[in-house]
C-alpha positions in Angstrom: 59.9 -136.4 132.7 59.2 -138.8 129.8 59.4 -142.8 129.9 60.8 -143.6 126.0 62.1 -147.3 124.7 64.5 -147.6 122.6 66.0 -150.3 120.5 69.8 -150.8 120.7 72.3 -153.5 119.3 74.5 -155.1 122.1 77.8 -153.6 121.7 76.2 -150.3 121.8 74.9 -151.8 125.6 78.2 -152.9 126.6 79.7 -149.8 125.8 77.1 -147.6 127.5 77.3 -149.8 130.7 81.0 -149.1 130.8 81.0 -145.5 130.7 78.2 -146.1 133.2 80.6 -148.2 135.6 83.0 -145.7 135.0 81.6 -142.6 135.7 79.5 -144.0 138.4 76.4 -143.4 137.6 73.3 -145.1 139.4 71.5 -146.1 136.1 71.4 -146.4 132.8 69.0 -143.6 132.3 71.5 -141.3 134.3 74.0 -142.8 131.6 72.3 -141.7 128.5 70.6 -138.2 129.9 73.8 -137.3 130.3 75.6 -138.7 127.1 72.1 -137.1 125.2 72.6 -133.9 126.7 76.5 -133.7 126.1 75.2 -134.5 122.5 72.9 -131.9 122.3 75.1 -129.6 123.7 77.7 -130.5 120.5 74.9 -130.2 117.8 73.6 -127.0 118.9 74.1 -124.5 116.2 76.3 -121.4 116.8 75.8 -119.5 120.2 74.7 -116.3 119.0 77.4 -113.4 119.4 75.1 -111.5 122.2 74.1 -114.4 124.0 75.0 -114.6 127.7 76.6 -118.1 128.2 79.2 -119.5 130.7 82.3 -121.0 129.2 85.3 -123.6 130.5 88.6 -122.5 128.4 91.2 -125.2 128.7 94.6 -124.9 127.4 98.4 -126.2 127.9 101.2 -123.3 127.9 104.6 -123.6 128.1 105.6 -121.1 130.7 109.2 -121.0 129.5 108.3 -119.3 126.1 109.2 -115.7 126.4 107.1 -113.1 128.2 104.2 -115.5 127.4 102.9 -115.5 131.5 103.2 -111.8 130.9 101.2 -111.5 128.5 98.5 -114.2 129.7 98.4 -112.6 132.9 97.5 -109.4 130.8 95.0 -110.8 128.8 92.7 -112.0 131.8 93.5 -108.9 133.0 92.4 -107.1 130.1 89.1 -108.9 130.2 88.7 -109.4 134.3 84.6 -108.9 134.1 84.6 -112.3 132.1 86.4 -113.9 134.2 84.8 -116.2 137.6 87.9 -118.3 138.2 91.0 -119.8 136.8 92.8 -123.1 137.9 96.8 -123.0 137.2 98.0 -126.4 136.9 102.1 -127.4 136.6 101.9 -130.8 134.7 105.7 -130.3 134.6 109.2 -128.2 134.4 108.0 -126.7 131.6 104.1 -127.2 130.8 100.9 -125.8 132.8 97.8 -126.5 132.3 94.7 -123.9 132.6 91.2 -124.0 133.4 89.5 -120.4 133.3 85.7 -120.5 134.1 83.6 -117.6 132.0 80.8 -115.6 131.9 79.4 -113.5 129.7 78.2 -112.8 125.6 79.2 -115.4 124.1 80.9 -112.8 121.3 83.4 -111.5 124.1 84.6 -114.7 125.5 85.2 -116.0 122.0 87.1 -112.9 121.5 89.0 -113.8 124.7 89.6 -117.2 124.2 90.9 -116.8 120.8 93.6 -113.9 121.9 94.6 -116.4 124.5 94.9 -119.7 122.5 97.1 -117.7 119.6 99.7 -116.6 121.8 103.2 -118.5 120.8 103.1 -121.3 123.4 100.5 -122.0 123.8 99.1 -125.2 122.9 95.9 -127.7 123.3 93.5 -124.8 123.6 90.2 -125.6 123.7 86.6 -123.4 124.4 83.1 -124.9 125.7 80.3 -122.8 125.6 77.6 -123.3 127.9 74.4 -121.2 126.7 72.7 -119.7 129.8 68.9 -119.7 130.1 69.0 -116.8 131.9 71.6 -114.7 130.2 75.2 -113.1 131.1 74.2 -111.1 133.9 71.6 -113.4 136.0 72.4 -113.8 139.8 69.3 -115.1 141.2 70.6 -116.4 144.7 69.2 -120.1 144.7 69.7 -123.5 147.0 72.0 -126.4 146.1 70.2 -128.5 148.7 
């Protein structure tokens, strides 16, 4: 790890210190590592289409709009060895929200997330890409401790 100073006007301070309060983070270097890597992550060119990655898809659906459950249902189905876990939300009578966690090349889960996010419906679809280091298929058993 690196020691670096940096120059920064004040309202840029405040403003870091708030998400910093916010969030809860012990420091302002926590703070910026974080708001550097989220950066990074952002600026990163194109995932290449064979790359392994892991991937959050997000969106709102109505689950009122005709056969559309059906035929989300069927899509994870469809593509089940991408999938790790999905979170079903019900924000209210008529919206839920979804959280699907991915893994695999990053080609195929665009694929996916793009037949899911253009059904009729759905709305506030949104894909993350995270690039694995060690590719689609790594399972190395490791320690969270």
């Amino acid at each position: 790890m690196q020691r670096i100073t940096i120059t920064i006007d004040d309202d840029l301070l405040e403003t870091i210190d708030k998400i910093s309060t916010q969030r809860g983070y012990a420091s302002r270097s926590e703070t910026l590592r974080d708001l550097v890597r989220d950066a990074v992550t952002r600026a990163q060119p194109t995932i290449d289409g064979e790359a392994g990655c892991y991937a959050a898809l997000t969106y709102v659906y109505e689950h009122e709009t005709r056969d559309l459950s059906r035929r989300l249902t069927s899509a994870q189905h469809s593509h089940y060895d991408l999938s790790v876990s999905t979170l079903h939300v019900h924000i209210d009578e008529h919206d839920c929200l979804e959280v699907s966690v991915l893994k695999g090349r990053a080609a195929e889960i665009k694929a996916f997330a793009d037949r899911v996010v253009t059904q009729r419906g759905v709305r506030f679809g949104n894909l993350h890409l995270i690039p694995s280091d060690h590719g689609a298929d790594h399972r190395e058993v490791h320690s969270h401790d």
